[in-house]
C-alpha positions as a printed Julia matrix, in Angstrom:
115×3 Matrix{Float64}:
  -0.67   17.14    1.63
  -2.37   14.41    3.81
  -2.04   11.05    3.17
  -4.31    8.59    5.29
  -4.48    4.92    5.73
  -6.9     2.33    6.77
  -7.64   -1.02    6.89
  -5.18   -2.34    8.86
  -5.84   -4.95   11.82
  -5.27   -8.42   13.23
  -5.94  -11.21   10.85
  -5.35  -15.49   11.07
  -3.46  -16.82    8.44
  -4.83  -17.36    5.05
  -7.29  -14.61    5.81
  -7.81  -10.72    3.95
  -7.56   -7.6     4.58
  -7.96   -4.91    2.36
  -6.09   -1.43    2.84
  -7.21    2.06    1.43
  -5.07    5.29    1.0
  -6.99    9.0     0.74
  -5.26   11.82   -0.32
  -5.87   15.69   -0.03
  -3.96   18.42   -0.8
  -2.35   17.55   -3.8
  -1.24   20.09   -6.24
   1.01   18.52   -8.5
  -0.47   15.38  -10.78
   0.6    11.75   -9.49
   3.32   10.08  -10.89
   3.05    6.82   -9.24
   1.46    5.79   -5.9
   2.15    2.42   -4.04
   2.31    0.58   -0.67
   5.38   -0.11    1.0
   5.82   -1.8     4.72
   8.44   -2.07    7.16
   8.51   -5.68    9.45
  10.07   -5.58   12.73
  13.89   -5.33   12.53
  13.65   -5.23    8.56
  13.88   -2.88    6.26
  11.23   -0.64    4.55
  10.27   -2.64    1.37
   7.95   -1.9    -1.77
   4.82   -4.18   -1.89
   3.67   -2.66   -4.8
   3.18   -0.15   -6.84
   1.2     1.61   -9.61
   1.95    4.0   -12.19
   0.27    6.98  -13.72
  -0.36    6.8   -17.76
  -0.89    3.19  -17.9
  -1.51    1.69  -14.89
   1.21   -0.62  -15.04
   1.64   -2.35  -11.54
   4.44   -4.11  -10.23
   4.83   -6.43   -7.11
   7.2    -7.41   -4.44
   7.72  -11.37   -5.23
   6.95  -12.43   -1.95
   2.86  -11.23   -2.75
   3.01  -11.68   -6.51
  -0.32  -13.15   -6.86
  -2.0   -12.47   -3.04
  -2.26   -8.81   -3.31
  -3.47   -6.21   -5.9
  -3.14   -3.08   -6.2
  -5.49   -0.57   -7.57
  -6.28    3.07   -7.99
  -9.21    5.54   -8.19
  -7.95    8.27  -10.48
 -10.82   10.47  -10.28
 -10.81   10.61   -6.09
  -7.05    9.73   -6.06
  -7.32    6.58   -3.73
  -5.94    3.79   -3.95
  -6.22    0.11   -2.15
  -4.31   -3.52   -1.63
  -6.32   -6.18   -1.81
  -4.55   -8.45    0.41
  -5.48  -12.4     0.33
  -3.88  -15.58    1.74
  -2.31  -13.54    4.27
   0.96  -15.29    5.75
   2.35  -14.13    9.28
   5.23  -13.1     6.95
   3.13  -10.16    6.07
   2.95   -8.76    9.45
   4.08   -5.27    9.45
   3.53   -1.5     9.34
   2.24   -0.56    5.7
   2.75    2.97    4.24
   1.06    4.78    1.53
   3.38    6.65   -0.62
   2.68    9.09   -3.27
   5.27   10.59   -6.13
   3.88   13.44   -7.16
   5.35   15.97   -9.61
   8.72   15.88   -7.72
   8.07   15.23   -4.36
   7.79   12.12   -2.22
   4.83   11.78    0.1
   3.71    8.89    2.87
   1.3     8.29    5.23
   1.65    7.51    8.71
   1.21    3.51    8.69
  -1.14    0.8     9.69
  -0.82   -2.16   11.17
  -1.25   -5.71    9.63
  -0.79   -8.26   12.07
  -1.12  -12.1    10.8
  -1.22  -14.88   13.55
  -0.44  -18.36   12.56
């Protein structure tokens, strides 16, 4: 199972980015699949998340209303819409993927936001 991100860069403040996740390899059918990121000298945190059989998303306050989430169920990607970026957001975002009963992530990209 591969999980791949992209999308990640340098950004001012108040700018977008938009980050994409591509599977492969999965055998078991997705349970849930969101973005979590890890700031320097923090701890790893959801940003959001999505879930299979509904759709239902839910969101880390601090973006509530910035970022969105969203999914292509047919090619099993997925994407954050990230807007109104604050320096706040710098950090290394992972892909994750629940599937069946294991845990899956990708290797991280960069979001950098200068003030």
């Amino acid at each position: 199972v591969e999980l791949v991100e992209s999308g990640g860069g340098l950004v001012q403040a108040g700018g977008s980015l938009r980050l994409s996740c591509a599977t492969s390899g999965l055998t078991f059918s997705i349970n849930a699949m969101g973005w979590y990121r890890r700031a320097p000298g923090k701890q790893r945190e959801l940003v959001a998340r999505i879930i299979s059989g509904g759709g239902h998303t839910n969101y880390a306050d601090s973006v509530k209303g910035r970022f969105t989430i969203s999914r292509d169920n047919a090619k099993n990607t997925m994407s954050l819409q990230m807007n109104s970026l604050k320096p706040e957001d710098t950090a290394v975002y992972y892909c994750n993927v629940l599937a069946g009963i294991f845990d899956y992530w990708g290797q991280g990209t960069q979001v950098t936001v200068s003030s």
